[in-house]
C-alpha positions in Angstrom: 16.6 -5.2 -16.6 18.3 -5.6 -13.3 17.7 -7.5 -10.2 14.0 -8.0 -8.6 14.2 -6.9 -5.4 12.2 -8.9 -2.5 11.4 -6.6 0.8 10.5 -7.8 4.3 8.1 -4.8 5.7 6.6 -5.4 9.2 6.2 -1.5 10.5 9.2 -1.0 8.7 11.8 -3.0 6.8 13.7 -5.7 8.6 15.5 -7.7 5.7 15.5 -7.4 1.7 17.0 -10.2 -0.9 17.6 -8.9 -4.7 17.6 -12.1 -7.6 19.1 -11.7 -11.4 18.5 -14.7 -13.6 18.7 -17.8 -11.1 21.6 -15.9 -9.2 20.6 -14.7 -5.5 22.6 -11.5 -5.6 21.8 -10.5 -2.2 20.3 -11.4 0.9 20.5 -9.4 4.6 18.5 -9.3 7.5 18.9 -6.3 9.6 20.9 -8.0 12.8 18.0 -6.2 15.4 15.8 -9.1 13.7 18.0 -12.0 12.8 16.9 -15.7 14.1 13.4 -14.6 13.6 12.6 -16.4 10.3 12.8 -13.6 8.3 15.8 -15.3 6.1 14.0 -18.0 5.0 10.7 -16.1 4.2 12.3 -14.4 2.0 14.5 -17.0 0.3 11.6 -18.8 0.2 10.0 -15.8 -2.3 13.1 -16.0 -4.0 13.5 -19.4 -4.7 9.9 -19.4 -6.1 10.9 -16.8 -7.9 13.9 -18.3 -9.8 11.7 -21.4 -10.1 14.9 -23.8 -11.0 18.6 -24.4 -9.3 19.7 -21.2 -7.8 23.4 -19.7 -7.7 24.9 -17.4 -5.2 28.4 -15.9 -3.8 28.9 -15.6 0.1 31.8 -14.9 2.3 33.3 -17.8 2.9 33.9 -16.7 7.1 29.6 -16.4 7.0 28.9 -19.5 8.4 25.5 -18.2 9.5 24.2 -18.0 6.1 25.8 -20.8 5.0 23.7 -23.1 7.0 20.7 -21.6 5.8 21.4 -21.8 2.1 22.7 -25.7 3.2 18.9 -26.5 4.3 18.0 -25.5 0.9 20.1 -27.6 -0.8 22.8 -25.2 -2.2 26.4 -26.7 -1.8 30.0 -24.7 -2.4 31.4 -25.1 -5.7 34.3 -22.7 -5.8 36.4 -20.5 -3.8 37.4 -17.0 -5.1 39.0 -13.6 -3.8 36.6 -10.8 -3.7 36.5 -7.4 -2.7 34.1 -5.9 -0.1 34.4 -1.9 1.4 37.6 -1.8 -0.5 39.0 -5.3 1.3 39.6 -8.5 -0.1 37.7 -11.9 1.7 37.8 -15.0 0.5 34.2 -15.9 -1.1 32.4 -19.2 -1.8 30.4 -20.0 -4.8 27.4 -21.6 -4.0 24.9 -23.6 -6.5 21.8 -25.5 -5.2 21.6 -29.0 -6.2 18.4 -30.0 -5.2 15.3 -28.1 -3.5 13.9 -28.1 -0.2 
């Protein structure tokens, strides 16, 4: 088995957010509907989901959703080199240490 997938549809989809294990493998909101809630909904679904301490990776220049995973108690663990479209960034590990 692979990741669940969690979609946002209101007249079309406007974010999506995929979990493996207790690892949040992905989480985007389509940036026409960004600041609208729609991140937490469905990191809300998520966490419920996982039901226990979460993990996840995020580019360590995303500041955005850093402060959103902050306000649910994640904190960064570790720092790593990544590669995304073929270039490397600099990526934070992120484990939640308590629950919202």
């Amino acid at each position: 088995m692979e990741s669940t997938i969690f979609v946002h549809d209101d007249k079309g989809i406007r974010g999506y957010g995929a979990v493996y294990g207790n690892e949040i493998r992905t989480l985007l909101v389509h940036p026409r509907f960004r600041r609208q809630g729609i991140g937490s909904q469905l990191l809300d679904h998520m966490m419920a989901w996982i039901g226990s301490p979460a993990t996840l990776c995020v580019a360590k220049s995303n500041v955005t959703a850093k402060a959103l995973y902050q306000q649910y108690g994640f904190r960064v663990t570790g720092e790593f080199e990544a590669c995304y479209n073929g270039n490397p960034v600099l990526a934070n590990k992120m484990e939640q240490s308590c629950t919202r």
